[in-house]
VOVOTI-472324 format. One record per residue (C-alpha): residue number from 1; x, y, z. Coordinates in Angstrom, 3 decimals. Each point is the difference from the previous one (the first is absolute). Layout:
// residues N
NUM | X | Y | Z
...
***
This chain:
// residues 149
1 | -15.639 | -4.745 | 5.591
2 | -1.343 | 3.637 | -0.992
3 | 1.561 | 1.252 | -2.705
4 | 0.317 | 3.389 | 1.854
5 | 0.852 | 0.453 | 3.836
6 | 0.447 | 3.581 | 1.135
7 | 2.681 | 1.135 | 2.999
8 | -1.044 | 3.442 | 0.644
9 | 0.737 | 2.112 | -3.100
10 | 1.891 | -2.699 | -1.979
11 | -2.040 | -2.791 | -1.902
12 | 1.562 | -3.233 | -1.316
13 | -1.422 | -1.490 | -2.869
14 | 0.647 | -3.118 | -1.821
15 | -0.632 | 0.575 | -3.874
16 | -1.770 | -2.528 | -1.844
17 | 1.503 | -1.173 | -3.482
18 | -2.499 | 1.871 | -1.960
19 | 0.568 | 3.497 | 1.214
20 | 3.900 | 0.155 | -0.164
21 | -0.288 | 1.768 | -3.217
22 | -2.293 | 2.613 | 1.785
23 | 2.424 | 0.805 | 2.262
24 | 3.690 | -0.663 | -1.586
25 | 0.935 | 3.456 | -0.625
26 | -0.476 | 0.621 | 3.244
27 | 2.257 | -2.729 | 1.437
28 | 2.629 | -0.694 | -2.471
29 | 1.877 | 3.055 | 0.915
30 | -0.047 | -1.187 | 3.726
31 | 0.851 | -3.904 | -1.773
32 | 2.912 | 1.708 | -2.025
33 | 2.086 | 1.196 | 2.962
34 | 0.114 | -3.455 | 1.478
35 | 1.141 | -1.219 | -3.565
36 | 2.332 | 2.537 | -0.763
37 | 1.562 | -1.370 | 3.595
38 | -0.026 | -3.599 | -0.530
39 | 3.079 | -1.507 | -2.087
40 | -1.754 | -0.824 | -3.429
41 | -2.244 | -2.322 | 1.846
42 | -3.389 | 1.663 | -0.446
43 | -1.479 | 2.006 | -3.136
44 | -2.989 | 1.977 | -0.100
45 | -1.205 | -1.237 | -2.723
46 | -0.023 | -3.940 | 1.592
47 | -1.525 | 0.975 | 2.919
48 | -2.782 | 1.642 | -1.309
49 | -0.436 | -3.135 | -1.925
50 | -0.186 | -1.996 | 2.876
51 | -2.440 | 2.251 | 1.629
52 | -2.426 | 0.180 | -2.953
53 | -0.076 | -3.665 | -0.377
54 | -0.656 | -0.655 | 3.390
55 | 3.218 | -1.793 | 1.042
56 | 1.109 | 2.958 | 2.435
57 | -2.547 | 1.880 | 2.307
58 | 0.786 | 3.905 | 0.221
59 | -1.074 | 1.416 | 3.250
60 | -0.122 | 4.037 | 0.520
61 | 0.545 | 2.344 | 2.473
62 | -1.778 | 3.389 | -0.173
63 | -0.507 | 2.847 | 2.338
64 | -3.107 | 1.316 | -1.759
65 | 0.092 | -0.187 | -3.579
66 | 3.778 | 0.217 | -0.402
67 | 1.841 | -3.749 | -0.156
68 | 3.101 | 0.364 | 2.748
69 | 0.643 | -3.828 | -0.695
70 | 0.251 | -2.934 | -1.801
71 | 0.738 | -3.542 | 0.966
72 | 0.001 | -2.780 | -2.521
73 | -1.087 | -3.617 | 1.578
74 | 0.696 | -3.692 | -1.956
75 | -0.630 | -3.407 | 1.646
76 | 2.972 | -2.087 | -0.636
77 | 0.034 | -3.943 | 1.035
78 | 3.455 | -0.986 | 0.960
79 | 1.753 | -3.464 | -1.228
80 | -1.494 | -1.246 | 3.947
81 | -3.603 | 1.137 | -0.862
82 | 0.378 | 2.692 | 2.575
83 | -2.220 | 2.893 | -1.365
84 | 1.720 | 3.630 | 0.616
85 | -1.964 | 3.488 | -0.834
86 | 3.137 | 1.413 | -1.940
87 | -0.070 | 4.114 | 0.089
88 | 1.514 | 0.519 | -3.667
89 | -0.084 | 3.850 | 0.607
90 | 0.039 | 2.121 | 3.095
91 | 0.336 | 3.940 | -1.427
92 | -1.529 | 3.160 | 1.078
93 | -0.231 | 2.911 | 2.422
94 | -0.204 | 0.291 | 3.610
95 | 0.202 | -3.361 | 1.179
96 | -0.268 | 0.438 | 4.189
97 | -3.529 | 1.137 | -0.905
98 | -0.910 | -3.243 | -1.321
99 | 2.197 | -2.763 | -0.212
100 | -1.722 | -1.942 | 3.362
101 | -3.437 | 0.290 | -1.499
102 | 1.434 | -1.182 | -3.464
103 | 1.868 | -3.081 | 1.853
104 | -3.054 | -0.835 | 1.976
105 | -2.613 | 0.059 | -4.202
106 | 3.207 | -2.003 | -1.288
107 | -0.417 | -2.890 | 3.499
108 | -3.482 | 0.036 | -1.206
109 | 0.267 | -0.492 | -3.860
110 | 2.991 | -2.450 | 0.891
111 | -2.404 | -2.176 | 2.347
112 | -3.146 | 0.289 | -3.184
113 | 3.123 | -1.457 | -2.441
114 | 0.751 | -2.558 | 2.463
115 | 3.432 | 0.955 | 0.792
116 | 2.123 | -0.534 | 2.950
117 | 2.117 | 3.125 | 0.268
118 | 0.687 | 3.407 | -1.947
119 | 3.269 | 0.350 | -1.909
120 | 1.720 | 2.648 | -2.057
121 | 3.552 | 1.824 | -0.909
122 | 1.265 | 3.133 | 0.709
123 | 2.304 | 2.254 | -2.201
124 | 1.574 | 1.862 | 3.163
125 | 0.666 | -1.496 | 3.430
126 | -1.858 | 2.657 | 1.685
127 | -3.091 | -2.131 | -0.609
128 | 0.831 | -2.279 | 3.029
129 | -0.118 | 3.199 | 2.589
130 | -3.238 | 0.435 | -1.152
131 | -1.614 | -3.011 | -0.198
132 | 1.817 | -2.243 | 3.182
133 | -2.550 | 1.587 | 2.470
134 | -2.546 | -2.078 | -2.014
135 | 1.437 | -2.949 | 0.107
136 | 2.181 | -0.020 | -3.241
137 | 3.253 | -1.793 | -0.058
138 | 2.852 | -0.684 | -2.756
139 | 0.334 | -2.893 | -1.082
140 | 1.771 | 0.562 | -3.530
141 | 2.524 | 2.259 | -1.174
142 | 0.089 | 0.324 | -3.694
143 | 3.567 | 0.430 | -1.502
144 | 1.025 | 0.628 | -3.556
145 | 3.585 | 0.001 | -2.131
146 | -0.078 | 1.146 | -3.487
147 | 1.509 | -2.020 | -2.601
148 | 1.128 | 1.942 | -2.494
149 | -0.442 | -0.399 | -3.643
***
Protein backbone atom coordinates (compact mmCIF):
# COMPACT_ATOMS: atom_id res chain seq x y z
CA UNK A 1 0.00 0.00 0.00
CA UNK A 2 1.28 3.67 -0.96
CA UNK A 3 1.34 5.74 1.69
CA UNK A 4 -0.30 8.48 -0.52
CA UNK A 5 -3.16 7.87 -3.18
CA UNK A 6 -4.54 11.01 -4.80
CA UNK A 7 -8.53 11.42 -5.97
CA UNK A 8 -8.38 14.46 -7.99
CA UNK A 9 -7.50 17.41 -5.73
CA UNK A 10 -7.70 15.52 -2.39
CA UNK A 11 -4.66 13.26 -1.27
CA UNK A 12 -4.89 10.64 1.52
CA UNK A 13 -1.98 9.94 3.38
CA UNK A 14 -1.18 7.52 6.02
CA UNK A 15 1.42 9.13 8.55
CA UNK A 16 4.16 7.12 9.71
CA UNK A 17 4.96 7.09 13.59
CA UNK A 18 7.91 9.27 13.23
CA UNK A 19 6.41 12.30 11.64
CA UNK A 20 3.25 12.77 13.90
CA UNK A 21 5.08 15.35 15.77
CA UNK A 22 5.72 17.19 12.38
CA UNK A 23 2.38 17.48 11.74
CA UNK A 24 0.27 17.55 15.22
CA UNK A 25 -0.52 21.09 15.29
CA UNK A 26 -1.98 20.73 12.31
CA UNK A 27 -4.36 17.87 13.18
CA UNK A 28 -5.10 18.08 16.77
CA UNK A 29 -7.48 20.87 16.27
CA UNK A 30 -9.37 18.67 13.64
CA UNK A 31 -8.68 15.50 16.57
CA UNK A 32 -10.16 17.91 19.32
CA UNK A 33 -13.64 18.35 17.83
CA UNK A 34 -14.19 14.64 17.68
CA UNK A 35 -13.04 14.56 21.44
CA UNK A 36 -14.82 17.37 22.65
CA UNK A 37 -17.95 15.14 21.07
CA UNK A 38 -17.25 11.85 22.46
CA UNK A 39 -18.50 11.21 26.22
CA UNK A 40 -15.07 11.28 28.16
CA UNK A 41 -13.98 8.38 26.09
CA UNK A 42 -11.11 9.87 24.10
CA UNK A 43 -8.36 12.58 25.19
CA UNK A 44 -6.04 14.29 23.06
CA UNK A 45 -3.41 13.80 24.87
CA UNK A 46 -3.86 9.58 24.68
CA UNK A 47 -4.31 9.58 21.28
CA UNK A 48 -1.46 11.33 20.30
CA UNK A 49 0.30 8.85 22.43
CA UNK A 50 -0.93 6.11 20.61
CA UNK A 51 -0.04 7.63 17.36
CA UNK A 52 3.58 8.48 18.28
CA UNK A 53 4.23 5.08 19.53
CA UNK A 54 2.98 3.44 16.69
CA UNK A 55 -0.07 1.65 18.15
CA UNK A 56 -2.64 3.86 16.05
CA UNK A 57 -2.01 4.83 12.31
CA UNK A 58 -3.19 8.55 11.51
CA UNK A 59 -4.24 8.91 7.97
CA UNK A 60 -4.85 12.61 6.40
CA UNK A 61 -6.91 14.19 4.12
CA UNK A 62 -5.70 17.36 2.34
CA UNK A 63 -6.87 19.38 -0.56
CA UNK A 64 -3.46 20.92 -1.27
CA UNK A 65 -1.55 21.77 1.64
CA UNK A 66 -4.48 22.35 4.00
CA UNK A 67 -5.52 18.94 6.17
CA UNK A 68 -9.64 18.71 5.65
CA UNK A 69 -9.39 15.29 7.60
CA UNK A 70 -8.29 13.02 9.95
CA UNK A 71 -9.06 9.41 10.57
CA UNK A 72 -7.38 7.47 13.31
CA UNK A 73 -6.97 3.48 12.45
CA UNK A 74 -6.08 0.56 15.39
CA UNK A 75 -6.11 -3.21 14.67
CA UNK A 76 -8.00 -4.82 17.40
CA UNK A 77 -8.18 -8.88 17.68
CA UNK A 78 -11.47 -9.87 19.12
CA UNK A 79 -11.88 -12.71 22.01
CA UNK A 80 -12.69 -15.13 18.42
CA UNK A 81 -9.35 -14.04 16.78
CA UNK A 82 -11.36 -12.17 14.24
CA UNK A 83 -9.08 -9.17 13.28
CA UNK A 84 -11.22 -5.76 12.76
CA UNK A 85 -9.51 -2.32 11.37
CA UNK A 86 -11.18 -0.20 14.25
CA UNK A 87 -11.61 3.70 13.02
CA UNK A 88 -10.89 5.35 16.60
CA UNK A 89 -11.56 8.85 15.02
CA UNK A 90 -13.52 10.00 12.04
CA UNK A 91 -13.43 14.20 12.27
CA UNK A 92 -13.09 16.81 9.71
CA UNK A 93 -14.54 18.88 6.88
CA UNK A 94 -16.39 18.12 3.86
CA UNK A 95 -16.85 14.58 3.96
CA UNK A 96 -18.99 13.79 0.41
CA UNK A 97 -15.69 14.90 -1.16
CA UNK A 98 -13.86 12.11 0.26
CA UNK A 99 -15.28 9.68 2.40
CA UNK A 100 -15.50 6.75 -0.66
CA UNK A 101 -11.86 7.22 -1.48
CA UNK A 102 -11.01 7.17 2.36
CA UNK A 103 -13.25 3.83 2.79
CA UNK A 104 -11.73 2.26 -0.23
CA UNK A 105 -7.26 3.33 1.59
CA UNK A 106 -8.99 2.00 4.93
CA UNK A 107 -10.27 -1.79 2.75
CA UNK A 108 -6.73 -1.65 1.74
CA UNK A 109 -4.77 -1.00 5.05
CA UNK A 110 -7.48 -3.39 6.69
CA UNK A 111 -6.55 -6.31 4.11
CA UNK A 112 -2.22 -5.34 4.77
CA UNK A 113 -3.31 -5.82 8.82
CA UNK A 114 -5.02 -8.92 8.01
CA UNK A 115 -8.40 -8.00 9.04
CA UNK A 116 -11.73 -9.20 8.05
CA UNK A 117 -13.95 -6.15 8.17
CA UNK A 118 -13.81 -2.29 9.15
CA UNK A 119 -15.50 -1.19 12.37
CA UNK A 120 -16.07 2.05 14.22
CA UNK A 121 -18.70 4.29 16.41
CA UNK A 122 -20.47 7.17 15.70
CA UNK A 123 -21.40 10.11 18.09
CA UNK A 124 -24.64 11.10 15.98
CA UNK A 125 -26.92 8.74 14.07
CA UNK A 126 -26.59 10.67 10.99
CA UNK A 127 -23.47 8.60 10.33
CA UNK A 128 -25.59 5.61 9.04
CA UNK A 129 -27.26 7.93 6.07
CA UNK A 130 -23.99 8.45 5.05
CA UNK A 131 -22.23 5.52 5.13
CA UNK A 132 -25.25 2.59 4.26
CA UNK A 133 -24.67 3.23 0.46
CA UNK A 134 -21.23 1.64 1.20
CA UNK A 135 -22.17 -1.11 2.72
CA UNK A 136 -22.18 -0.06 6.48
CA UNK A 137 -24.66 -1.53 8.83
CA UNK A 138 -25.43 -1.21 12.76
CA UNK A 139 -24.80 -3.64 14.59
CA UNK A 140 -24.38 -1.98 18.19
CA UNK A 141 -26.06 0.69 19.90
CA UNK A 142 -24.14 2.05 22.76
CA UNK A 143 -26.31 3.14 25.80
CA UNK A 144 -25.26 4.82 28.99
CA UNK A 145 -27.05 5.67 32.66
CA UNK A 146 -25.19 7.75 35.04
CA UNK A 147 -24.79 6.67 38.47
CA UNK A 148 -24.55 9.31 40.52
CA UNK A 149 -22.14 9.94 43.24
Amino acid sequence: MNMETKFDDISIAACPANMVGLIWNRVAPIIQRVVDRSPDDLTLFTIQERLVSGKNLLITIARGSEIIAVNVLDVKVLDSGKRILYIQVTGGDDLDDWMPQFLDVAKAIGKDYNCTEIRGMTARRGWMKKLKQYGWEETFHTIRCDIGE
